[in-house]
C-alpha positions in Angstrom: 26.0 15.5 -229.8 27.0 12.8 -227.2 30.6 14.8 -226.8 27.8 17.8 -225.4 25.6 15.3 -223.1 29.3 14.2 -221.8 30.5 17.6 -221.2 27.5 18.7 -219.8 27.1 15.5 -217.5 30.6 16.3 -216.2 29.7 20.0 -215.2 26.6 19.1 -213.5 29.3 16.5 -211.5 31.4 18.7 -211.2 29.1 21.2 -209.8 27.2 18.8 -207.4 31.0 18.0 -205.7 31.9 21.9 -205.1 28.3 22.1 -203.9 29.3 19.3 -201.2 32.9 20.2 -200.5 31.4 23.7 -199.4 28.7 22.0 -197.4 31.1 20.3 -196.0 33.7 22.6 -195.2 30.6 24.7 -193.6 29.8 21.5 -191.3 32.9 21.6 -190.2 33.6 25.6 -189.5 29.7 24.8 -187.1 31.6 21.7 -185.7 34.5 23.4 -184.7 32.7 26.4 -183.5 30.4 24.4 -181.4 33.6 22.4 -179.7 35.4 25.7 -179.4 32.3 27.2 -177.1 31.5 24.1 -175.0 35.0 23.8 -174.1 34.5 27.4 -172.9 32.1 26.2 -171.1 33.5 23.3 -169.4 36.7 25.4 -168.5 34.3 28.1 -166.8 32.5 24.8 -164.6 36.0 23.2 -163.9 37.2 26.9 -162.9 34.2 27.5 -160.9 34.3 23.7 -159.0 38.0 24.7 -157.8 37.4 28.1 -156.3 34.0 26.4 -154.2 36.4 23.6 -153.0 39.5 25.9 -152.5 36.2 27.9 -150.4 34.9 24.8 -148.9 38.3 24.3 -147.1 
């Protein structure tokens, strides 16, 4: 009987940390997409801030 609690502790463990790597690994995918798009972003305003000085001149 306590060789079943054991096991069956350790799956639940084991269980809970794929739960967490996923949830992790899907934080990061969000992270990454989120960086990805505001850097697109700031390359369109930098872009756009050289053609009105390069128009200013």
């Amino acid at each position: 009987m306590l060789k079943s609690v054991k096991s069956r502790a350790e799956e639940q463990f084991a269980a809970t940390q794929k739960k967490d790597k996923e949830a992790r690994a899907e934080k990061e995918t969000e992270q990454k997409k989120k960086m990805a798009h505001v850097a697109g972003l700031r390359a369109l305003r930098l872009a756009k801030e050289a053609a009105d000085l390069k128009a200013a001149e």
